[in-house]
C-alpha positions as CSV (number, residue, x, y, z in Angstrom):
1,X,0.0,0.0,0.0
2,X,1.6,3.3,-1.1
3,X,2.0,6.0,1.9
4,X,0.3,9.5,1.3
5,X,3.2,11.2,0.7
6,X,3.9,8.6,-2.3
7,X,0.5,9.8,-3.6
8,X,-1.0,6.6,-3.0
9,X,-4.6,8.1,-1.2
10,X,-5.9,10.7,-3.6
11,X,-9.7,12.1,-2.7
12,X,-12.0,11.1,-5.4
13,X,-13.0,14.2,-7.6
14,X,-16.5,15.2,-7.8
15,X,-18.8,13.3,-10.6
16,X,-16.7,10.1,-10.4
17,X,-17.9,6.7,-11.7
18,X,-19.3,5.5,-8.0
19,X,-20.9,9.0,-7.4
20,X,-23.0,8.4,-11.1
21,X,-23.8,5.3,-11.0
22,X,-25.8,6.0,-7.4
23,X,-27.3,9.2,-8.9
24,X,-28.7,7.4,-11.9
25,X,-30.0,4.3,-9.9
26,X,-31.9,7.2,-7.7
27,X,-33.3,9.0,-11.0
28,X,-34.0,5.1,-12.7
29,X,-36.4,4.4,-9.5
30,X,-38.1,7.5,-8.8
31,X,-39.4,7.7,-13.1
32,X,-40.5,4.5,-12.3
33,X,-42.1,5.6,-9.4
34,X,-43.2,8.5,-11.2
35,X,-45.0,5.8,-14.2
36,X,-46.3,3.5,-11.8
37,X,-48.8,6.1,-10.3
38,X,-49.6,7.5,-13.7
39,X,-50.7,3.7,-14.5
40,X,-52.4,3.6,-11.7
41,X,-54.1,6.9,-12.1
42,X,-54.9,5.8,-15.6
43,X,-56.7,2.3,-14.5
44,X,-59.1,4.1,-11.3
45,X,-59.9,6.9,-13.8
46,X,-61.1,4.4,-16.0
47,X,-63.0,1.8,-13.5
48,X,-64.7,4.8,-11.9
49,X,-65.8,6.6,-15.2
50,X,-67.5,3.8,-16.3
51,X,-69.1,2.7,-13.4
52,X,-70.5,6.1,-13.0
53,X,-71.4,6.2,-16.8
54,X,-73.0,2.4,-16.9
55,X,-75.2,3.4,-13.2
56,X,-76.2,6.9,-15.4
57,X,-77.2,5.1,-18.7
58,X,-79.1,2.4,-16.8
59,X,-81.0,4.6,-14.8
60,X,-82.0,7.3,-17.3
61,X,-81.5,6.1,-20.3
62,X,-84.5,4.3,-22.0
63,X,-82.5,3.3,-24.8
64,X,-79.6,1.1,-23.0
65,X,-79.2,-2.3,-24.4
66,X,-79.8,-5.3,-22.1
67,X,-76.4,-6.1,-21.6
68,X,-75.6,-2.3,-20.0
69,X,-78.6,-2.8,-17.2
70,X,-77.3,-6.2,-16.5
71,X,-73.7,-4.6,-15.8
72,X,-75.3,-1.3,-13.9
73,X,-77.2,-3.8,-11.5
74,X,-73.9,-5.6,-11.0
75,X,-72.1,-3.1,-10.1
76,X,-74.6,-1.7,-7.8
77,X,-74.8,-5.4,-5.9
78,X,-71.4,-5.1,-5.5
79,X,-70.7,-1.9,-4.3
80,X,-73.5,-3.1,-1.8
81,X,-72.4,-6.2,-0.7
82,X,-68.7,-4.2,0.0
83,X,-70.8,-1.8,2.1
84,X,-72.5,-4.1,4.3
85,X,-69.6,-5.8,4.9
86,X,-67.4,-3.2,6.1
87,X,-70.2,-1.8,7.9
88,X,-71.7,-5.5,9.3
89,X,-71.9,-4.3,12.5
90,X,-74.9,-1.5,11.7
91,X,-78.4,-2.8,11.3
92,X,-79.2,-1.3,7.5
93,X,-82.6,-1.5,6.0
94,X,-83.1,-4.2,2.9
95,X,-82.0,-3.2,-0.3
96,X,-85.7,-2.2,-1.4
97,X,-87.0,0.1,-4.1
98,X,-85.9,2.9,-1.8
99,X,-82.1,2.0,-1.6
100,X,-82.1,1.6,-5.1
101,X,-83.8,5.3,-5.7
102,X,-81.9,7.2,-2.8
103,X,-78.4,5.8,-4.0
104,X,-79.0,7.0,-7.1
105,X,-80.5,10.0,-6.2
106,X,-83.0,10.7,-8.1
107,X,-85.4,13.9,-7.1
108,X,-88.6,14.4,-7.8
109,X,-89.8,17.4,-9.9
110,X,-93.3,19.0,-10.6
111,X,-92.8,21.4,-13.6
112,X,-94.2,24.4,-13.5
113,X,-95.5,25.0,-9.7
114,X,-94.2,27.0,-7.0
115,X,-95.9,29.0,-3.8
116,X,-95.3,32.7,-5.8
117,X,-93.1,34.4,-7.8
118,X,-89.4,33.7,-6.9
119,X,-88.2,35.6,-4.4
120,X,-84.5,36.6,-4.6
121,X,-81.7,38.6,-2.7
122,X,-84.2,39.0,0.6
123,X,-81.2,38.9,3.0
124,X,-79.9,42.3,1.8
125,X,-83.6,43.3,0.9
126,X,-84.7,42.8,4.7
127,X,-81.4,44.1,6.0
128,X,-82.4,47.6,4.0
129,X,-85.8,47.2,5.2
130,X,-84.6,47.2,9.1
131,X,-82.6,49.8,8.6
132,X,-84.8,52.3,7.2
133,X,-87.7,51.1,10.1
134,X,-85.5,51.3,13.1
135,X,-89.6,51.3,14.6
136,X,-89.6,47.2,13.4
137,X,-86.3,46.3,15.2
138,X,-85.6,42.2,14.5
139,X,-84.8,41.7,18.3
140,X,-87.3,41.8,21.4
141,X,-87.0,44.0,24.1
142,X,-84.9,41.3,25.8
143,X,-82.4,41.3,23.0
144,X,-83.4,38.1,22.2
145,X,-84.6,37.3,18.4
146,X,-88.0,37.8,17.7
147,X,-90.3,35.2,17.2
148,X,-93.5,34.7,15.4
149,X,-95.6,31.4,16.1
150,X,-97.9,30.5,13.2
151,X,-100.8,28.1,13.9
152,X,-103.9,27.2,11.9
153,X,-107.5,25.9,12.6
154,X,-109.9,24.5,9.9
155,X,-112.0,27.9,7.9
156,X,-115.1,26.3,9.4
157,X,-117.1,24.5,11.9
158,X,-115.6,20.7,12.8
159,X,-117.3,18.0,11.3
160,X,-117.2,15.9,14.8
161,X,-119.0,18.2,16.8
162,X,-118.9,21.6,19.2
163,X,-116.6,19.3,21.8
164,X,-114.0,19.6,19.1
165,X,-114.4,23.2,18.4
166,X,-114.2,23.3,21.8
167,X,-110.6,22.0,22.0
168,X,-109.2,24.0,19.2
169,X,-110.5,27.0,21.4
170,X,-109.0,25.5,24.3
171,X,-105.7,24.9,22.0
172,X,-105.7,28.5,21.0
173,X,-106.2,30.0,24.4
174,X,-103.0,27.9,25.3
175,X,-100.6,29.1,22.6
176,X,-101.7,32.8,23.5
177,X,-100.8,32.0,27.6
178,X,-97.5,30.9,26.1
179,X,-96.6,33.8,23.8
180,X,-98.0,36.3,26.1
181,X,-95.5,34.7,29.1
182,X,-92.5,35.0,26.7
183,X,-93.3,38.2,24.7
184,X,-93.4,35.9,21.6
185,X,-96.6,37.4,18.5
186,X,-99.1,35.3,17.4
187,X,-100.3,34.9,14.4
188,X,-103.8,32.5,14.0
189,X,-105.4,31.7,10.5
190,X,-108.3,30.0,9.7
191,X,-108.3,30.3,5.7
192,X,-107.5,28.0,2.8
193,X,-104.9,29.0,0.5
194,X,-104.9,28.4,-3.5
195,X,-101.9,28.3,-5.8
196,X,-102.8,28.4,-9.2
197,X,-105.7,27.2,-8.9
198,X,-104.5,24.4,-6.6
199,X,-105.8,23.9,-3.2
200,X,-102.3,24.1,-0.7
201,X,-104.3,23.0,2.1
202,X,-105.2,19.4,3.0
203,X,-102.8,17.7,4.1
204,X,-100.7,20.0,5.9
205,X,-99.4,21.5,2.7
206,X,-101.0,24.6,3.5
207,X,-98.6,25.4,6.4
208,X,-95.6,26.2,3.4
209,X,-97.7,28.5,1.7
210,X,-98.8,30.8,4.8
211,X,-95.3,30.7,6.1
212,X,-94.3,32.1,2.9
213,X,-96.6,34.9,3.1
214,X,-95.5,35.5,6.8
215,X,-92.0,35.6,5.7
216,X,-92.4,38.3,3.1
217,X,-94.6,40.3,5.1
218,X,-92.8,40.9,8.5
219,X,-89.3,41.2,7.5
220,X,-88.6,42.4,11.3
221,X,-89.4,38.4,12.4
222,X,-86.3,36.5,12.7
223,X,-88.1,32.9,13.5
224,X,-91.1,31.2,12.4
225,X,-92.5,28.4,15.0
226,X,-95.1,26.4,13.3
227,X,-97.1,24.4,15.7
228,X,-99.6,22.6,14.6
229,X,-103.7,23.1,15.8
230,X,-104.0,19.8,17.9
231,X,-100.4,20.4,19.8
232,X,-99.9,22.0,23.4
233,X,-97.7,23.8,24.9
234,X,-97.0,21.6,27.9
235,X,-94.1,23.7,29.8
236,X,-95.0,27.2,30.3
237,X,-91.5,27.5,32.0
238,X,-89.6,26.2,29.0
239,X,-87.8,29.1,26.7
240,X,-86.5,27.8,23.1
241,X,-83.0,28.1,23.0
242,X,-82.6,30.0,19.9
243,X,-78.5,30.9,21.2
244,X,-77.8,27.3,20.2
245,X,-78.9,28.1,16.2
246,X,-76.6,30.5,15.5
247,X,-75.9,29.7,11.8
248,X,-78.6,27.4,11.4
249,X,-82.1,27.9,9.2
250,X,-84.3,25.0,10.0
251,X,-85.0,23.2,13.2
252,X,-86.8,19.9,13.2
253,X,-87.4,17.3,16.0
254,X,-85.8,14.3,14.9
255,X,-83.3,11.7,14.6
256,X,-80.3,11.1,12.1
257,X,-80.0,7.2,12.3
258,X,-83.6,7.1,11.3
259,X,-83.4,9.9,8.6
260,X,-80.2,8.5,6.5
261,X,-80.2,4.9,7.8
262,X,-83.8,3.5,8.0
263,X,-85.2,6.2,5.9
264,X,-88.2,6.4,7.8
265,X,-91.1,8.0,7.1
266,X,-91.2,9.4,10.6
267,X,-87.8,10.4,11.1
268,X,-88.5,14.2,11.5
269,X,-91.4,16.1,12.3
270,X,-93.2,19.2,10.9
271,X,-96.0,19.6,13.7
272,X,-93.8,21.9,15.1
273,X,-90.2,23.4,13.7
274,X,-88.4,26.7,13.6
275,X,-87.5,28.5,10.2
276,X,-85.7,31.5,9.8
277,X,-86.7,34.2,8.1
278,X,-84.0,34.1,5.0
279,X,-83.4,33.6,1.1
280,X,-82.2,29.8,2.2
281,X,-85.8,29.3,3.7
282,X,-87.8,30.9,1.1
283,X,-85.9,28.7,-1.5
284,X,-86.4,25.6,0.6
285,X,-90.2,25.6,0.9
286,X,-90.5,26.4,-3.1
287,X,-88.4,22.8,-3.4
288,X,-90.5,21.3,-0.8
289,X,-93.8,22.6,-2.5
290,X,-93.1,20.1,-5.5
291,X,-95.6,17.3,-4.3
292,X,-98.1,19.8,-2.9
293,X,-100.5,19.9,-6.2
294,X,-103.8,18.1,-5.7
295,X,-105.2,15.1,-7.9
296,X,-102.4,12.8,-9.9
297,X,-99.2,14.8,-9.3
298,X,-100.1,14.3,-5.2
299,X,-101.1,10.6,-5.7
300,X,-97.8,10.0,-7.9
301,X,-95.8,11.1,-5.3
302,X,-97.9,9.8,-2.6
303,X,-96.6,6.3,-4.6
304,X,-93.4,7.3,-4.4
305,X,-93.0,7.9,-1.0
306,X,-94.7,4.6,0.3
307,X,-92.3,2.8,-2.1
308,X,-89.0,4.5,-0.6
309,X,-89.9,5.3,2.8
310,X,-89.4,2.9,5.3
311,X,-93.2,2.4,7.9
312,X,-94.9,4.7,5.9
313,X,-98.8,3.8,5.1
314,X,-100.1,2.5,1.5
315,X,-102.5,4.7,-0.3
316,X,-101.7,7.5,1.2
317,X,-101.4,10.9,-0.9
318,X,-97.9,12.8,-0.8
319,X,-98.0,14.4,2.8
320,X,-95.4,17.5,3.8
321,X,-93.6,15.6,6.6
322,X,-93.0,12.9,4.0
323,X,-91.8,15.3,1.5
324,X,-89.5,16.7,3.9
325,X,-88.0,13.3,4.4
326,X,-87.2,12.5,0.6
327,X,-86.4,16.2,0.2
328,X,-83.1,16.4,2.9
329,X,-82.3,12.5,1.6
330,X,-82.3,13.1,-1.9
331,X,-80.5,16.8,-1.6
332,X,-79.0,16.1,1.7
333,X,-75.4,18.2,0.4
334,X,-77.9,21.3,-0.8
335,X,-79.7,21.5,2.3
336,X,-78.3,19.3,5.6
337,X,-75.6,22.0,6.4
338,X,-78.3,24.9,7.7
339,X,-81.0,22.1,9.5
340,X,-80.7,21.6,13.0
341,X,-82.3,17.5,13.9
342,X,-83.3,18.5,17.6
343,X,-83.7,15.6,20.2
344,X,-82.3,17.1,23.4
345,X,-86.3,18.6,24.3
346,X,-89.3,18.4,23.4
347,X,-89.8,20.5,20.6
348,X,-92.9,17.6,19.2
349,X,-93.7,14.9,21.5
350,X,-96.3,12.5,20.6
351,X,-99.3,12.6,22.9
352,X,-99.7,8.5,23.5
353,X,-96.1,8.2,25.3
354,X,-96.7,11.7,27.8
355,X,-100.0,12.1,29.2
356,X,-100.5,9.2,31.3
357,X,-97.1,10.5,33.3
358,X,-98.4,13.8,34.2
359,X,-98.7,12.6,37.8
360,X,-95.2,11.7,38.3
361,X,-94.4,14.5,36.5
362,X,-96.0,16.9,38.6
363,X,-94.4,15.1,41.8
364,X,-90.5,14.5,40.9
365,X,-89.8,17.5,38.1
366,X,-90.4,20.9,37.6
367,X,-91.3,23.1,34.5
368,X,-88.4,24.4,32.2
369,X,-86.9,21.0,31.1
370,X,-89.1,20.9,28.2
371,X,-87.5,17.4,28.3
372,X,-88.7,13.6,29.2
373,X,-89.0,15.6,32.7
374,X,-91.3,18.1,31.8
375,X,-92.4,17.6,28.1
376,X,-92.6,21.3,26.4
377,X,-94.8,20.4,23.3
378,X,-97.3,17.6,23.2
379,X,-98.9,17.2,19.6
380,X,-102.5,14.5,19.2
381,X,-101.0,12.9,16.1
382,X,-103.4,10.5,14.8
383,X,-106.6,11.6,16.7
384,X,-107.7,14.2,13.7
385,X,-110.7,15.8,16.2
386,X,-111.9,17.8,13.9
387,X,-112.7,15.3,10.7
388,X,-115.5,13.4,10.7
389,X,-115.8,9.7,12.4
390,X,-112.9,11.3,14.5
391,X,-110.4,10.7,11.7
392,X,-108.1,8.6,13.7
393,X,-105.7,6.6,11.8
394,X,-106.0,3.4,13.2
395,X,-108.1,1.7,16.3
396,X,-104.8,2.0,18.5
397,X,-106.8,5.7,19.4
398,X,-110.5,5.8,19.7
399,X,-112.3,9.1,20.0
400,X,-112.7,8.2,24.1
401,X,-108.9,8.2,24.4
402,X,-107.9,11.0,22.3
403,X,-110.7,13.0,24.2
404,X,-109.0,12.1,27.8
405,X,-106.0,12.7,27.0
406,X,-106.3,16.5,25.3
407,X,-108.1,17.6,28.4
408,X,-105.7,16.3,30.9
409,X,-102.8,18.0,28.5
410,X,-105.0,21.1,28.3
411,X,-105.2,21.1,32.4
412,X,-101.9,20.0,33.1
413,X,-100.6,23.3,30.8
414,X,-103.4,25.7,32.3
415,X,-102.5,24.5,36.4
416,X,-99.0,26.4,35.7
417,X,-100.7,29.4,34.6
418,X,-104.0,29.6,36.8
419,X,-100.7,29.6,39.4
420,X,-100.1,33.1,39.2
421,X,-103.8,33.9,40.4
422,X,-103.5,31.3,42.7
423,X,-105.4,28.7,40.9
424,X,-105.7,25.3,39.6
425,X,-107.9,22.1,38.5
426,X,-109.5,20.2,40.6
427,X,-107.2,17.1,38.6
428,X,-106.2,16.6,34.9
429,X,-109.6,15.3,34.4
430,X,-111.8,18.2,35.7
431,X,-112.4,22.0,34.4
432,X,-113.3,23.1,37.9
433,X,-111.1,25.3,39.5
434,X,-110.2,25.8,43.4
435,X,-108.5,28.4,45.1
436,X,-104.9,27.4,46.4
437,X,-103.1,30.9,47.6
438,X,-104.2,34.1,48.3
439,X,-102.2,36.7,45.2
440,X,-104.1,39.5,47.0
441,X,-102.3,40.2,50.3
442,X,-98.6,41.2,48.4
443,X,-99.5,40.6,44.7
444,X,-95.7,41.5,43.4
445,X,-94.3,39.0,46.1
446,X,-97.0,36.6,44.8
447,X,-96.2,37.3,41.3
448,X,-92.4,36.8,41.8
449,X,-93.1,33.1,43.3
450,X,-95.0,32.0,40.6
451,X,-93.0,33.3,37.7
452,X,-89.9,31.7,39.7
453,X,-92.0,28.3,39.9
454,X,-91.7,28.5,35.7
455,X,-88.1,28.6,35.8
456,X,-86.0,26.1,35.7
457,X,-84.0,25.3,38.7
458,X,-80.4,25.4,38.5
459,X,-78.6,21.7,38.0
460,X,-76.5,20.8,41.5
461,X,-72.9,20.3,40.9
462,X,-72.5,17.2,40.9
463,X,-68.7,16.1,42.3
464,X,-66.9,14.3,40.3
465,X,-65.3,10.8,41.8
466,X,-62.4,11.3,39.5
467,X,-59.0,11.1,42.1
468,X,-57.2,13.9,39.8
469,X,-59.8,16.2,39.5
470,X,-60.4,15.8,43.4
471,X,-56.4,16.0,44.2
472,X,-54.7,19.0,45.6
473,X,-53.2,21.5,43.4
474,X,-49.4,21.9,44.6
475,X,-49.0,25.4,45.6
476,X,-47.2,27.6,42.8
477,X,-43.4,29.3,44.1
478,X,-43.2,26.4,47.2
479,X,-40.7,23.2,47.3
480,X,-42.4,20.0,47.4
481,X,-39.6,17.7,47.5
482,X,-39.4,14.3,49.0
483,X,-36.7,16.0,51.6
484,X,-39.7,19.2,52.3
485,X,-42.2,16.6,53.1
486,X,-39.8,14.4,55.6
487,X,-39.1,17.7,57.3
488,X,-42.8,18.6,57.3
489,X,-43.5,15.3,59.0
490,X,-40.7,15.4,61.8
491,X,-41.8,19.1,62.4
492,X,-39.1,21.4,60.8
493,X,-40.2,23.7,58.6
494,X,-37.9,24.2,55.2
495,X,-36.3,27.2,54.5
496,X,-39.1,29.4,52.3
């Protein structure tokens, strides 16, 4: 071996044979790297263009050859049988007429009907509109948004009887006690509404078309609460919490396993909801207006619906709850972002479930839940009072039962207001009143009780059982070393 000074170990210069060979091997492997992905590119390009272009042609197309529906269906049983097994654990519904029409999304369209004439820009057109009628200001004088509750009641006398004129008075009387506790308006109709010549009512179609109205007509209104003629207000004490909406245009009672899973019929409610007043809700109720026309494009999409909604009845015309439904399925990306599925009160609770507990209600709880404690809206779904023969549904509520249970809910609401004149019903079952305080002696003292009997009561903290939430903070700036605790325990002090 030659010595350095014999010029034996020379540095290897820069861009030498070993240095290029490694340079091109990393070059060689990253093109094919590089043509690898493009292949692969290439081939999921491909297997997804077709796939979406064999499920289009097979769906819409009326001219596809046999052989292109037989491929579209396999492909669809496919992609299914991958779902269900990565998702084996959730119970899914059959794949029925409705899987197939949801998964392909198809909409349904009535040409040439709407509520009006479209409406467009109203955000910046109301925004003008407060400004220049500081008089009409969009918040109460609480600060809080102002509300407008909408109910209806059939134009004339009920087919049933006076006893169920009776209740709608009595149903009335309640939603005005309400408003009148929270400084909410009113606004009552008793009028059937045509569109062209089509009847909106009937139904419950004619709810979309008054809201409409209302809309475009008190632009200082921030919410709409629809609540239907044969609901309650069951909790006088119960506010709506309209802080938790911020952002959001429609609120619904309802579930989202049953909307987009089961794709039930009956997985939201529109006996009562909250709109706002906005472009986003005027443009909703014109695409949920499409199956409102009366005679074959109703029945059509009454058809529909039973076909693709899970529990719903047979021959049954298109109904706006149903709509609703197939309306946030089929356009779930246009629309899901701005509804709110509420489930943490009350907002509809059905009648057959609530008021048999009043009772225990009344003797464990106290108004302003609006929850399972102290149910805030109780709705007679399926009783129909005011049709004749009762109207009911099915045999599962007789005109005896419906009857019962409207005046206890009617009592149960009226004993927490007949409170603040020192009132209530004899029981749930009775319109007599007795006396139960005297308001007279200090009326303002009497009045502050009562009101504070509507509130609700302030949760107890409830002490957690967790041992580091429960553990001693160490004191900031002081030792706490094993030596300052030994010299704590024998009784000397360290030095601070």
């Amino acid at each position: 071996m030659r010595s350095p000074a014999a010029g034996g170990w020379r540095l290897q210069p820069r861009g030498s044979v070993g240095g290029s060979k490694l340079t091109k091997r990393i070059i060689h492997n990253i093109r094919i790297a590089l043509l690898c992905a493009f292949v692969t590119l290439l081939v999921l390009r491909g297997t997804v263009g077709v796939n979406r272009r064999l499920v289009h042609i097979a769906t819409f197309s009326n001219r596809a050859p046999p052989g292109v529906n037989k491929a579209a269906d396999d492909i669809e049983r496919i992609l299914r049988e991958i779902h269900a097994d990565a998702d084996a654990d959730v119970t899914k519904p059959p794949a029925t007429t409705a899987t197939r029409h949801y998964d392909r999304g198809v909409a349904w369209s009535t040409a040439n009907y709407s509520l009006g004439p479209r409406v467009t820009r109203w955000n910046a057109r109301r925004r003008r509109w407060l400004h220049l009628n500081p008089g009409f200001p969009s918040r109460d004088a609480r600060g809080r948004p102002r509300v407008l509750l909408v109910t209806a009641s059939p134009p004339g006398p009920c087919d049933t009887g006076p006893a169920a004129d009776h209740f709608l008075l009595k149903a009335t009387k309640n939603k005005i006690d309400y408003c009148r506790l929270h400084g909410i308006e009113l606004a009552a109709h008793d009028m059937l509404m045509r569109v062209d010549g089509a009847l909106a009512g009937g139904g419950g179609w004619g709810k979309l078309l008054m809201l409409r109205r209302l809309m475009l007509a008190h632009p200082e209104v921030e919410w709409l609460w629809w609540v239907e003629h044969d609901a309650l207000v069951t909790d006088m004490g119960f506010e709506l919490p309209l802080a938790r909406y911020e952002g959001v245009h429609l609120v619904v009672h309802g579930n989202h396993y049953l909307l987009f899973n089961l794709r039930s019929w009956a997985a939201v409610s529109t006996g009562s909801f909250l709109i706002r007043n906005c472009q986003w809700s005027l443009d909703l109720l014109d695409a949920w207006a499409v199956m409102a026309p009366r005679g074959r494009a109703r029945r059509d999409a009454g058809e529909l619906l039973t076909a693709t909604l899970h529990g719903r009845p047979a021959a049954l015309e298109a109904d706006d709850q149903s709509a609703l439904v197939h309306l946030l399925i089929t356009e779930k990306e246009r629309w899901m972002e701005k509804v709110y599925l509420e489930n943490e009160y009350y907002l509809h609770g059905h009648w057959a479930g609530i008021v048999d507990k009043y009772e225990e209600v009344m003797e464990k709880h106290h108004p302003g839940y609006g929850d399972d404690r102290w149910p805030f809206v109780t709705q007679f779904v399926g009783c129909k009072p005011c049709i004749g023969g009762g109207g009911n549904s099915s045999e599962e509520y007789p005109v005896d039962r419906c009857a019962r249970g409207m005046e206890r809910a009617f009592n149960f609401a009226d004993n927490q207001v007949l409170r603040l004149l020192g009132f209530q019903h004899e029981s749930l079952a009775s319109a007599e009143v007795r006396r139960v305080a005297n308001r007279s002696a200090d009326p303002l003292e009497a009045k502050e009780e009562a009101l504070s009997f509507l509130k609700r009561p302030k949760d107890p903290v409830v002490q957690s059982h967790d041992v580091r939430k429960n553990r001693k903070r160490k004191r900031r700036g002081k030792r706490d070393s094993v030596l300052d605790r030994m010299l704590m325990r024998l009784g000397l002090r360290p030095e601070s």
